[in-house]
C-alpha positions, 0 to 999 in steps of 0.5 A: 242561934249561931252564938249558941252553936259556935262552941259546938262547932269549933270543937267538933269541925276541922279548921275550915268548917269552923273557919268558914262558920266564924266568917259566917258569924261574922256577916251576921253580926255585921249584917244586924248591925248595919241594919240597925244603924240603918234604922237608927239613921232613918228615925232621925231622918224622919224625926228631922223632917217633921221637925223642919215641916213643923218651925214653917 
């Protein structure tokens, strides 16, 4: 939704507005990336732990 929003915002708002929204859309996007590479990290794990669980 922000992406969609971002064009509307940096031609209406004034510099720090629209500077703040860009920092805004930055967090978010970092923050979906973190959690998923989280739950990549957690599917390995869990594969990884099977896997060990199984060769004993």
């Amino acid at each position: 939704m922000m992406v969609v929003l971002t064009p509307y915002v940096l031609r209406t708002e004034s510099t720090w507005p629209a500077a703040a929204w860009l920092v805004m859309l930055a967090a978010t996007i970092t923050g979906i990336a973190v959690l998923l590479r989280a739950e990549l990290l957690v599917r390995r794990l869990e594969r990884d732990t099977r896997s060990d669980a199984s060769e004993t």
